[in-house]
N, C-alpha and C positions, 0 to 999 in steps of 0.2 A: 161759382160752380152750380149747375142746376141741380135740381134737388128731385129725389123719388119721384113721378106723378103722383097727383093726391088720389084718382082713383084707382094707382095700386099700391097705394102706401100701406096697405093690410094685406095681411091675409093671401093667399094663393093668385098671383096676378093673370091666370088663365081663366077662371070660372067666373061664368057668367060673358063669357065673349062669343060673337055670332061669327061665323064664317061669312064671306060673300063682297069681299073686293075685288073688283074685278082690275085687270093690269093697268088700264089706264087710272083708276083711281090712285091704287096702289105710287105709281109714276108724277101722280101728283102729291102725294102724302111728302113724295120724297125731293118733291123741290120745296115746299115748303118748312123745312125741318128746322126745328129753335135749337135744337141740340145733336150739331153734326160730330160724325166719331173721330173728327180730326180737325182742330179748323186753324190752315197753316198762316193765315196770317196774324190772327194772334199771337199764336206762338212766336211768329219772328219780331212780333213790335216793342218788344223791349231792348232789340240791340238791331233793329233796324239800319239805326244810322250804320254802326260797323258794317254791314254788310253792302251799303251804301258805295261806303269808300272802298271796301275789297272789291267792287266794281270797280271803280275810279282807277285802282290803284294798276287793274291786270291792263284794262283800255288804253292807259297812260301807256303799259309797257311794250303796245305791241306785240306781246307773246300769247297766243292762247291754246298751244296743244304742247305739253309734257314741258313745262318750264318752270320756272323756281318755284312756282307756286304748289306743282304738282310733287316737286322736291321735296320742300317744305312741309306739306301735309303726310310725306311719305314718315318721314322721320315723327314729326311729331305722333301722329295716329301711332306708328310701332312702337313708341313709347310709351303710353297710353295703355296699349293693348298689352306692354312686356315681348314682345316678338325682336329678334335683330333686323327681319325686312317684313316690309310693307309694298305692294305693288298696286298703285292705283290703274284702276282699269275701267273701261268704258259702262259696266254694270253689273249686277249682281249674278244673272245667268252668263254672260259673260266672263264672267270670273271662273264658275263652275266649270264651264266647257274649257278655262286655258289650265284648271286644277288638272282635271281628266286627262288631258293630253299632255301635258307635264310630266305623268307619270304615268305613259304612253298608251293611255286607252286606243283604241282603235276597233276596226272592223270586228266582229264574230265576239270580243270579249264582254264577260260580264258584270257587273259590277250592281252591288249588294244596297239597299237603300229602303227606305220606308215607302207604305203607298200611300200614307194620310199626310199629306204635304204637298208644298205648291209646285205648278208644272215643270217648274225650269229646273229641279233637284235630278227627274226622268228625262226631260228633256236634253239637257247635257247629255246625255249616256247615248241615245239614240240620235244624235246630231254628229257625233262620233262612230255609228257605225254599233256602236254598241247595244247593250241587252240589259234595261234594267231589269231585276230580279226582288221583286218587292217581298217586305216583311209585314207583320201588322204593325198594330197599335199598342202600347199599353195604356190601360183605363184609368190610369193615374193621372201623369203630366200630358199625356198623348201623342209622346214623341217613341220612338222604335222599340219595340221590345227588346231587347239587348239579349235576354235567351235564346232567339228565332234566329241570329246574325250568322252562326255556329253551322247550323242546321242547313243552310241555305249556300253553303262554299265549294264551291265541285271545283273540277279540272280548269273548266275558262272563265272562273273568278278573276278579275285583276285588282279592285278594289273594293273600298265599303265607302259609301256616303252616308255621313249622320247627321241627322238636322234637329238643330236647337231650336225648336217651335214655340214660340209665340212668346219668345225672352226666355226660357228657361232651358237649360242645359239637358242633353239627355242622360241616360246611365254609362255613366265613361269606361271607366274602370274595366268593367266585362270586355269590353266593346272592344278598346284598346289592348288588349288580353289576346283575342281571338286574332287580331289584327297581325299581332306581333307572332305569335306562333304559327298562323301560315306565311310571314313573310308578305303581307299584305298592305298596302299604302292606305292610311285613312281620310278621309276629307271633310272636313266639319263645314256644313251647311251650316253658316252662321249667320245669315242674313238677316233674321230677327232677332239676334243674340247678342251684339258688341253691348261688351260691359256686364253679361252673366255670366257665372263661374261655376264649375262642377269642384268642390269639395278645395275652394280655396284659388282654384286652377281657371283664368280666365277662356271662354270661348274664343276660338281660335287659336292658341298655343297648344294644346294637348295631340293633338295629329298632327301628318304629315305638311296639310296643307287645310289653310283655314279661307274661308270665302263670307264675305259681307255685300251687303247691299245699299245702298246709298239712297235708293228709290224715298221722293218727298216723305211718306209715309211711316218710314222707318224712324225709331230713336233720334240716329244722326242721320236725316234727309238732305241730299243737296236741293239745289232751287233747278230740278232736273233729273236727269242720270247720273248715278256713277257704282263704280264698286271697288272691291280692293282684295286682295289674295294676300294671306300673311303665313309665313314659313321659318324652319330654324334654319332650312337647310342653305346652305350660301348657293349651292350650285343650282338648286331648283329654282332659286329666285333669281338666277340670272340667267337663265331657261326663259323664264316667264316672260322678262322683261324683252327678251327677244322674240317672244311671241307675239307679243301684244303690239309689234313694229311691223311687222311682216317677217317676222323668224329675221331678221337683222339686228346685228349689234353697231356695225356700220354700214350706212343707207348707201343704199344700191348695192350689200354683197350678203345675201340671205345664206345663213344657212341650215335652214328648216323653214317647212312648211306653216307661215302664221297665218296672222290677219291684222286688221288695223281695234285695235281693243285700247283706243286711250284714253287716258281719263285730259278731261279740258282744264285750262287753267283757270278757267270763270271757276267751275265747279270746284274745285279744290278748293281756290279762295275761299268761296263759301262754305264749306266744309271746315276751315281753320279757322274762321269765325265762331263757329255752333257747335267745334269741338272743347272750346274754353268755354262753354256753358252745358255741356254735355253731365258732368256729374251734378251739377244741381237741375237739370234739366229731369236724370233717374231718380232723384230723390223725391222729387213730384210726383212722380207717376205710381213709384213707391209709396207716398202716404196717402195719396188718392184711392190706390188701390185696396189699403189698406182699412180706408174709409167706406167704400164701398163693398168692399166683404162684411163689414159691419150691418150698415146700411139693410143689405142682402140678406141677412139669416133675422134682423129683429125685422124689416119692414116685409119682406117675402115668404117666409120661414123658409129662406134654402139654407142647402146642409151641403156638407161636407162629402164626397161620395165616398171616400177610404178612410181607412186610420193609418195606413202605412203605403211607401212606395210600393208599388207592382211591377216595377219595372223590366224584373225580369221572371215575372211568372207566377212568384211567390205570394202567399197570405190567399184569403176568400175574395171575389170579388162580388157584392152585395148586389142584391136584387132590389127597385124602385116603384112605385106604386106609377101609374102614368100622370102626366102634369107636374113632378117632381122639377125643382128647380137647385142644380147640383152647382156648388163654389168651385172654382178655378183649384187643383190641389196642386199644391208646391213641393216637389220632391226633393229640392234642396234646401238645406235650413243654412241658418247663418246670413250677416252682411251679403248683399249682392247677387244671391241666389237667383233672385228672377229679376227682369228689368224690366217686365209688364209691356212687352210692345205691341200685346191684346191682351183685354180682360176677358177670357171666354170661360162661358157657362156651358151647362146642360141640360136643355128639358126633356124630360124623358117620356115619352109614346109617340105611337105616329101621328102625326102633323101637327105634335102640340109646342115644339120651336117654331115654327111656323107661324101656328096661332100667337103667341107670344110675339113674334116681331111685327105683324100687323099692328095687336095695340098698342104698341110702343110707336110705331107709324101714325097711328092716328092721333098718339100725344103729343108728337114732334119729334120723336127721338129717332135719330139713325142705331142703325145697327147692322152688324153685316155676317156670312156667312163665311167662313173657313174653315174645310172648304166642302163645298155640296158635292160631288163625287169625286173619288180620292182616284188616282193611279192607275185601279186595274180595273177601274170601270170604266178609264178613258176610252173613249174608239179607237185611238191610236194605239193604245198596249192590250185594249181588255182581252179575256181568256174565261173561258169555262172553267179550266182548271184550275182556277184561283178563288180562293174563298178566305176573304179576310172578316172575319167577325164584328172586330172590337171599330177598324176601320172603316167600315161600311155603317157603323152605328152610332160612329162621330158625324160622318159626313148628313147625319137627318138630324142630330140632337142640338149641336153645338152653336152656339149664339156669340158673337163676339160685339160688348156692347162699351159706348163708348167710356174712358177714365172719368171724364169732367158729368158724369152722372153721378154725384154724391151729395147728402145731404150738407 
């Protein structure tokens, strides 16, 4: 595992740094990098061969769209996760958009969701016809404010999307609360979350309908696309599974409007491979994480930004000198709470995350940004009338740097 750079192994890792890369150097910093934020074939070379023969094995069979393999992974993955169904589907926004229309989004409706999250959370809703209707941030874990959710539910609400950002669970409880007393369908955006738990309660069980992403990058990546919808409800997942066909349950008699949303049988394979290494896979990333938090406050001096969740509103939220370098904070305590599928930081003034991932570029180190304008600054939804604070102050501050950076 590589270790601090030695010239910011002290002391404040911004002072004393010059501005003046220009893009093309920058583009070169970035092919040259000793320490990328992900590097997947590593990670697959300890059980390579398996995945070897999960090739062999689907090749051999002749089958490669919704076949035993995709079977197989259904069941196993729902087991895993604690769900009765599992619906493998072609990917992660994919998933989201057959959640939506599942539980019948459509034209003019709106449906309730964070704006500091990745495209395809809004993108569903507006591919539908529909209206996302964004929240902020809270300055804790920086997933939805769970207070805002309430405030934000008028007449053509049809749902809420909550998204469990960067491995850790958002504030359920409230959330699930509001959900139930309008009679409201929830969706757990769990695409960076399989295997995080909110107070014991694994991501994707606690709602209506749970959505994951398969994307290489993720915890459990295929060697590809894929995604998967997980549900209690018997009927909604047999809804789905006929959506993801062309609204057919048998071929050639539709009846509902789908699309073709399947997951391959390659990809499954590989999925069934990398899910029998998936809990020691979290454990790693776990005490890496935990390593680099270390790392972090005696080599950097960064701190902690809170003493307590914010999640929905509550406590002071503290004011930062600029060039402040703030710890990733974990609102869930206990086993399993976060599964780290980013380490993201904080630096705090204008352009001093910025300044920060140049020198780390010039040390070799990748890093990356999640995400630089959030939701309502999209061109596609933005509004004057939206002003999200805490959101708009992640998307300049937040630094997402790689696990295998630890002493």
């Amino acid at each position: 595992m590589q270790k601090l750079p030695r010239t910011m192994a002290k002391g404040n890792p911004l002072k004393g740094f010059l501005f003046g890369f220009s893009p093309e150097v920058y583009s070169l910093l970035y092919r040259l990098m000793k320490v990328p934020m992900l590097d997947l074939a590593a990670e697959h070379s300890p059980y390579r061969k398996e995945l070897e023969a999960a090739f062999q094995r689907v090749l051999n069979s002749g089958r490669f769209v919704l076949g035993p393999e995709v079977e197989s992974f259904e069941r196993e993955i729902a087991a895993w996760i604690g769900v009765p169904h599992a619906i493998g589907v072609s990917n992660g926004s994919d998933a989201l958009l057959l959640a939506l229309q599942a539980v019948g989004v459509g034209p003019g409706d709106e449906v309730i969701c964070p704006t500091y999250t990745f495209f395809a959370t809004a993108g569903a809703v507006a591919r539908l016809g529909g209206k996302p209707v964004f929240v902020d941030s809270a300055e804790c874990c920086y997933n939805m404010r769970a207070d805002q959710v309430a405030d934000n539910i008028g007449p053509r609400t049809k749902a809420i999307i909550v998204v469990h950002l960067f491995g850790q669970c958002a504030d359920m409880n409230p959330i699930l609360a509001v959900a139930k007393k309008h009679g409201l369908p929830l969706i757990e955006d769990a695409a960076q979350a399989l295997g995080a738990k909110d107070k014991g309660r694994q991501a994707g069980t606690m709602g209506t309908l749970g959505t994951f992403s398969f994307f290489p990058t993720k915890n459990l990546g295929a060697l590809g696309e894929g995604g998967l919808i997980t549900t209690q409800d018997a009927s909604l997942a047999e809804k789905i599974r006929k959506l993801r066909v062309h609204g057919a349950k048998e071929k050639y008699f539709h009846e509902m409007i789908g699309g073709n949303f399947r997951l391959h049988e390659l990809q499954a394979a590989f999925l069934r491979v990398k899910l029998r290494h998936l809990d020691s896979a979290l454990a790693r990333r776990r005490e890496n994480a935990g390593q680099l938090l270390k790392a972090l406050q005696e080599k950097w001096g960064a701190i902690m930004p809170l003493d307590s969740c914010v999640c929905q509103g509550q406590g002071q939220v503290r004011n930062f000198k600029p060039e402040t370098v703030l710890l990733p904070f974990s609102c869930q305590s206990g086993e399993g709470g976060q599964t780290w599928n980013q380490f993201v930081i904080r630096v705090t003034g204008k352009g001093k995350r910025d300044a920060l991932r140049f020198k780390l570029a010039a040390e070799g180190i990748q890093t990356e940004v999640y995400y630089p304008r959030a939701m309502h600054e999209q061109e596609c939804f933005s509004s004057k009338k939206n002003i999200f604070p805490i959101a708009t102050m992640l998307s300049q501050e937040t630094l997402a740097l790689p696990l295998s950076l630890v002493p």
